[in-house]
C-alpha positions in Angstrom: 31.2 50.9 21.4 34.0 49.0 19.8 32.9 45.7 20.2 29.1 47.4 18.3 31.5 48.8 15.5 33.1 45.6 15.2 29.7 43.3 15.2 28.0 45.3 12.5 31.4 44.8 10.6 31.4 41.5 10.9 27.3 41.2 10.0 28.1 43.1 7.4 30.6 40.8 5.4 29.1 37.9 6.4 25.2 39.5 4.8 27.9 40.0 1.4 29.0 37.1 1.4 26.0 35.3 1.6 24.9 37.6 -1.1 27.9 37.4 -3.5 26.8 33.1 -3.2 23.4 33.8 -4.0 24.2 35.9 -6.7 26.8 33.3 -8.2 24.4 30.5 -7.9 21.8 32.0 -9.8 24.1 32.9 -11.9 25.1 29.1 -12.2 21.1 28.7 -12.8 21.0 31.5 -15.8 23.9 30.0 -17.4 22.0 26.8 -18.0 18.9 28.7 -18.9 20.3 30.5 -22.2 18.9 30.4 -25.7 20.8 27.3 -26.2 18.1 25.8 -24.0 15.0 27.1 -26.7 17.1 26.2 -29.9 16.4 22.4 -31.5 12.5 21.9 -30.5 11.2 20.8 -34.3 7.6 21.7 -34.5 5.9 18.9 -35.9 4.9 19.5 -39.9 1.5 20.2 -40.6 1.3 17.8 -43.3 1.7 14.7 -40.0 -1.2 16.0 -38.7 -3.3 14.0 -41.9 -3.8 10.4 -42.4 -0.1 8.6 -43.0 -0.1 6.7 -46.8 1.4 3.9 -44.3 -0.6 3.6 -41.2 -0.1 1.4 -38.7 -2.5 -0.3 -36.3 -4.4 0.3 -32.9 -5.3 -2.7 -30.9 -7.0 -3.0 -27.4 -4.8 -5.2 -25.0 -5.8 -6.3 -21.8 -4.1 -7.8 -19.0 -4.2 -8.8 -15.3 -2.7 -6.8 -12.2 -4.2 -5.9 -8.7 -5.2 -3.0 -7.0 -2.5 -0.2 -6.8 -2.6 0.9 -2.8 -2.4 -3.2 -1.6 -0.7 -4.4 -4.6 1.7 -6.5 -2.4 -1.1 -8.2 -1.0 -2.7 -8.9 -4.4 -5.7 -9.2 -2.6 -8.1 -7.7 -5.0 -7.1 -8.9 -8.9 -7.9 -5.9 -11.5 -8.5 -6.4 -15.4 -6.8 -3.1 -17.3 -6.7 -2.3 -20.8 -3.9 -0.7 -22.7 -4.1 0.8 -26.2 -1.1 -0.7 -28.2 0.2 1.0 -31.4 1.6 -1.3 -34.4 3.4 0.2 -37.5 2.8 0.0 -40.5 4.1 -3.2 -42.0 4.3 -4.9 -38.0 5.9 -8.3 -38.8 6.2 -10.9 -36.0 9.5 -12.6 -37.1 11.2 -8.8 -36.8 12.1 -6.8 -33.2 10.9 -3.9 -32.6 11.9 -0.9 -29.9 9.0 0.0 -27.5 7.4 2.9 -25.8 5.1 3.0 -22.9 3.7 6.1 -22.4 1.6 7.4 -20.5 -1.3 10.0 -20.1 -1.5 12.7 -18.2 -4.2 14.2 -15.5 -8.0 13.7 -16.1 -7.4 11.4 -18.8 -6.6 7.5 -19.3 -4.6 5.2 -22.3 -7.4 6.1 -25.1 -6.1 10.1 -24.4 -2.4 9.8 -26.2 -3.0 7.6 -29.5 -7.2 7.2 -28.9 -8.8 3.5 -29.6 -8.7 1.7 -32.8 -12.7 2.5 -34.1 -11.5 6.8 -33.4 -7.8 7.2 -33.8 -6.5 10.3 -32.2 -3.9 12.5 -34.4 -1.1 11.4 -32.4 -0.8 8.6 -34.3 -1.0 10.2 -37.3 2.3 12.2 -36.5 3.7 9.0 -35.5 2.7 7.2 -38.7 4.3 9.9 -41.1 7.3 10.2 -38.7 7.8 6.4 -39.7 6.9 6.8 -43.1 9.3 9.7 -43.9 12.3 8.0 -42.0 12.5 10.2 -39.3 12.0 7.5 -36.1 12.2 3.5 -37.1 9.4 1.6 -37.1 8.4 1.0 -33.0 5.6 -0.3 -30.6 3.7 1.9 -28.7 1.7 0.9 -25.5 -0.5 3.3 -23.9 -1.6 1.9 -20.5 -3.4 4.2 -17.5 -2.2 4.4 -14.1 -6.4 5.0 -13.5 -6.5 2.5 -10.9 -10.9 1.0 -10.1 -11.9 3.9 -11.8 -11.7 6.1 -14.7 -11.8 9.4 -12.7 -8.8 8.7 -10.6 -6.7 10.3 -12.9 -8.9 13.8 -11.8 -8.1 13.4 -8.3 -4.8 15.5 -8.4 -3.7 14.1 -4.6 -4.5 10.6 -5.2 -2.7 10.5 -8.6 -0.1 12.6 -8.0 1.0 10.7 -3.9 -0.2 7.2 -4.8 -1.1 5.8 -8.2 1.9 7.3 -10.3 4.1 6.5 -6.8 3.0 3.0 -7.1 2.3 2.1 -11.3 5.9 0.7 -11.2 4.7 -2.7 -9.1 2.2 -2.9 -11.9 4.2 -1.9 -15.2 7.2 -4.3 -14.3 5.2 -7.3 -12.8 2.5 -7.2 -15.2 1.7 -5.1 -18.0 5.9 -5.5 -19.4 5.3 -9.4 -19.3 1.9 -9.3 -20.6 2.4 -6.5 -23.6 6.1 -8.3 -24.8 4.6 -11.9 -25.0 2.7 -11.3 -27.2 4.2 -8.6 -29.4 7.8 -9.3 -31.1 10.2 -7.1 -29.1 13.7 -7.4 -28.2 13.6 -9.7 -25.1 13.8 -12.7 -25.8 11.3 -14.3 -22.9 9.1 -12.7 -20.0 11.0 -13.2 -17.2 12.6 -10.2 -15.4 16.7 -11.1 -16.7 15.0 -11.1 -20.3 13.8 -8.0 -19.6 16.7 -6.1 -18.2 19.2 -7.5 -20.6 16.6 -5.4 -23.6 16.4 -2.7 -21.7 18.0 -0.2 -24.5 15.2 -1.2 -26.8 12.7 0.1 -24.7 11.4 3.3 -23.6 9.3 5.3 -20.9 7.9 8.7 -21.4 4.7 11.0 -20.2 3.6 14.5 -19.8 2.6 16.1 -17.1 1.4 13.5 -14.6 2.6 11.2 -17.3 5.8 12.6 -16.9 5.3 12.3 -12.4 5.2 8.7 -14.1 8.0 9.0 -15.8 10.1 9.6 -13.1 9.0 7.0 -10.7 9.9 4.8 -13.4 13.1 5.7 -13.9 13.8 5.7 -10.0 12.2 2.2 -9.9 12.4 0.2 -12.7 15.9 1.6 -14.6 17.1 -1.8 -14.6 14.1 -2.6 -17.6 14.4 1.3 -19.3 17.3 2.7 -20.4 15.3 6.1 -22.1 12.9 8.4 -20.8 10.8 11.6 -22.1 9.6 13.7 -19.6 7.9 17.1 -19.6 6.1 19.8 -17.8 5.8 17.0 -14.5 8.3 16.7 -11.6 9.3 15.2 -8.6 11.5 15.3 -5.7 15.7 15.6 -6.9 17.1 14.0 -4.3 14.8 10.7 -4.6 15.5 10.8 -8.3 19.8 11.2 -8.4 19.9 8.6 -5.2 18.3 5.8 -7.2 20.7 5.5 -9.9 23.7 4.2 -7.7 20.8 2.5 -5.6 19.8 0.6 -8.4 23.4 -0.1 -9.7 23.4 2.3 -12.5 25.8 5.3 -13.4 25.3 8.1 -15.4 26.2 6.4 -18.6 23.5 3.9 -18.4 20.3 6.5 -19.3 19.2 9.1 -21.6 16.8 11.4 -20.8 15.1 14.0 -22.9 13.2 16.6 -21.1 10.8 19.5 -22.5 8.4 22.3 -20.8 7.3 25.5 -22.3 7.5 29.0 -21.4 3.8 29.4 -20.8 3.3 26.2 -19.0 2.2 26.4 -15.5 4.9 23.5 -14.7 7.2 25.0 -16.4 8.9 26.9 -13.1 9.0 23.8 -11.3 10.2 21.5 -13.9 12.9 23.7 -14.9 14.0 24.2 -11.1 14.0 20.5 -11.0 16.0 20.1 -14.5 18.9 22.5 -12.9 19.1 21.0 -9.7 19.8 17.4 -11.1 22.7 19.0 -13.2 23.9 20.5 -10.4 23.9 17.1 -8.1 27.2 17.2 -6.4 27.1 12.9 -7.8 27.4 13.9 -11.6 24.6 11.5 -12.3 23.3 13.7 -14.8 25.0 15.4 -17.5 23.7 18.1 -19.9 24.1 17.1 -23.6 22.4 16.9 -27.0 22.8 12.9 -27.3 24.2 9.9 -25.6 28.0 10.4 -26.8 28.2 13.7 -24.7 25.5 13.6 -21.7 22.7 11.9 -20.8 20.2 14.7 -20.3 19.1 16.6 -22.7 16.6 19.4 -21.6 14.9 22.1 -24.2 12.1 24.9 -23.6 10.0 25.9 -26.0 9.1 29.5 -26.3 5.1 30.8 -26.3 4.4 26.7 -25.2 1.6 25.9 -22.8 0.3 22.9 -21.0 -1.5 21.4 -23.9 -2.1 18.8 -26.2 0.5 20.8 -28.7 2.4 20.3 -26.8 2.2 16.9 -25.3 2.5 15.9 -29.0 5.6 17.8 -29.8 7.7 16.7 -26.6 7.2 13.2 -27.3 7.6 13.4 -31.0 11.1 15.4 -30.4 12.1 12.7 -27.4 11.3 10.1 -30.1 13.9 11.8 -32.4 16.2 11.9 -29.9 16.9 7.6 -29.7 14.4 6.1 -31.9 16.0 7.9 -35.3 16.1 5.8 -37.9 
C-alpha cells in the first residue's frame, strides 16, 4: 500500500511539473504575442490608391530556364515571362535596389503589379510611395513560380511540395542573371560573386505561397538576398534556422519583416512559425524593429484577412522597413 501511496506521489509531481513547463512556455509564447506585436502596421493612404503624378513603368521581360521537377537535367528548356516595374525617372547610368516578388496561390507575375496595357493598383501605391519620399526609387520584378502551365499555381500540393521547393534553381541561375543584365542594379556583372557581393541591394518577398517562396529563398539563396518580406505563408523551422550557418551566414547578415492578420486563415500557423524561430536555441533570429537591434521584425494586423488588402499592405510596410528613402 506504501509503494501505491508513493507512486501516485511521484505521478503526481511529475503531471505538475510537466504542467508548470507548459504553462511557462506558453507563457514565453504570450509574451511575444502582446499589443506591441499589432502597433506600427501603416495602412496605406487612400490617396496611393490613384494614379501617381510620377509613374513609373511596366515592362514584360522574358527569359530562359528549364522545367522545375528535372531542372538539373535541363532537359526540357522553358520560355517564362516576368513583369518588371521601373520608377518613375529609371535612368540607366544610376543603381537601383531590387525586389522580386512573388505571387501567391491561383495566380501568376501579372497578379502583384498587373501588365503594362492594365496596371494593377499595386503599383500605384508604389508610385506615390516613391513620389512622396517614403521608399527610394527601386526595381520590381514579378516572376511566377507557374511552371508549363498557368494553373499550377491552383494545385495547392504541387505548388506548395515542388515548385516553390524548387524556384530557387531557377531564380539564381536564370531569372537574377537575366533581369540584372539588362536593368542597372548594383552588381556590377552576371556572374554569381557579382551577385553575392550586391546582395544588400536586393530583396525577396511574397505572400502567402509567395511568402512559402520566400522562405525557400532565404534557406537557399541567402548568399544573393540579404532582405525578405514574408506573410501569412510558412514552412518547416528547423529547415529554415539550419540554413543560415549552412550557408555561412549569422544572424547579422538578414533582415526579415514578417506580417499576418488576425483573420487570416494562416495566421495560426505563421505566428506559431514566427515564435518558434525566436525561440531557436541558435539565436539566429532576433526580434527587433530594424537592423541595429534584431533582424526580425514580425507585426499582426488586427481585423486583417487573407486578401489582396492585405497583400498590398505587408509588402508596402516591408518596403518601409529597408528601402526608406
Amino acid at each position: 500500500m506504501k509503494k501505491v501511496i508513493i507512486l501516485v506521489i511521484v505521478v503526481f509531481f511529475a503531471l505538475l511539473v510537466t504542467i508548470i513547463y507548459f504553462l511557462r512556455d506558453n507563457e514565453d509564447i504570450k509574451i511575444m504575442n502582446t499589443n506591441t506585436n499589432y502597433e506600427d502596421i501603416k495602412e496605406i493612404p487612400n490617396s496611393y490608391y490613384g494614379n501617381a503624378n510620377e509613374s513609373g513603368t511596366l515592362e514584360e521581360f522574358y527569359y530562359d530556364t528549364y522545367e522545375s521537377t528535372t531542372y538539373d537535367e535541363k532537359s526540357k528548356p522553358l520560355r517564362k515571362r516576368a513583369i518588371v516595374y521601373l520608377p518613375y525617372g529609371y535612368d540607366e547610368n544610376k543603381k537601383y535596389d531590387i525586389l522580386y516578388l512573388m505571387h501567391g496561390g491561383w495566380s501568376d507575375e501579372t497578379t502583384s503589379l498587373g501588365t503594362p496595357d492594365n496596371p494593377g493598383v499595386f503599383k500605384n501605391v508604389i508610385d506615390n510611395a516613391i513620389q512622396n519620399g517614403e521608399i527610394r526609387p527601386i526595381i520590381i520584378v514579378c516572376p511566377t513560380y507557374n511552371n508549363e502551365s498557368n494553373e499550377d499555381s491552383a494545385d495547392y500540393t504541387l505548388a506548395y511540395y515542388t515548385l516553390t521547393v524548387n524556384y530557387h534553381n531557377e531564380l539564381a541561375n536564370d531569372l537574377i542573371p537575366a533581369v540584372e543584365s539588362k536593368y542597372s542594379t548594383y552588381a556590377d556583372g552576371t556572374s554569381h560573386e557579382d551577385i553575392v557581393a550586391s546582395r544588400n541591394h536586393r530583396a525577396f518577398g511574397g505572400f502567402s505561397m509567395g511568402s512559402v517562396t520566400t522562405w525557400h529563398t532565404f534557406v537557399n539563396c541567402l548568399d544573393s538576398f540579404q532582405y525578405f518580406i514574408t506573410s501569412s505563408g510558412a514552412i518547416d523551422d528547423d529547415l529554415i534556422d539550419s540554413s543560415v550557418s549552412k550557408q555561412g551566414y549569422t544572424k547579422d547578415d538578414f533582415f526579415i519583416t514578417a506580417f499576418t492578420g488576425t483573420e487570416d486563415f494562416a495566421y495560426s500557423g505563421f505566428n506559431d512559425l514566427i515564435n518558434r524561430l525566436l525561440n531557436k536555441e541558435s539565436g539566429n533570429f532576433v526580434s527587433g524593429t530594424n537592423e541595429e537591434n534584431g533582424n526580425l521584425y514580425f507585426r499582426i494586423k488586427e481585423g486583417y484577412s487573407h486578401d489582396g488588402t492585405a497583400f498590398m499592405t505587408y509588402m508596402y510596410n516591408g518596403l518601409l522597413k529597408f528601402y526608406y528613402k
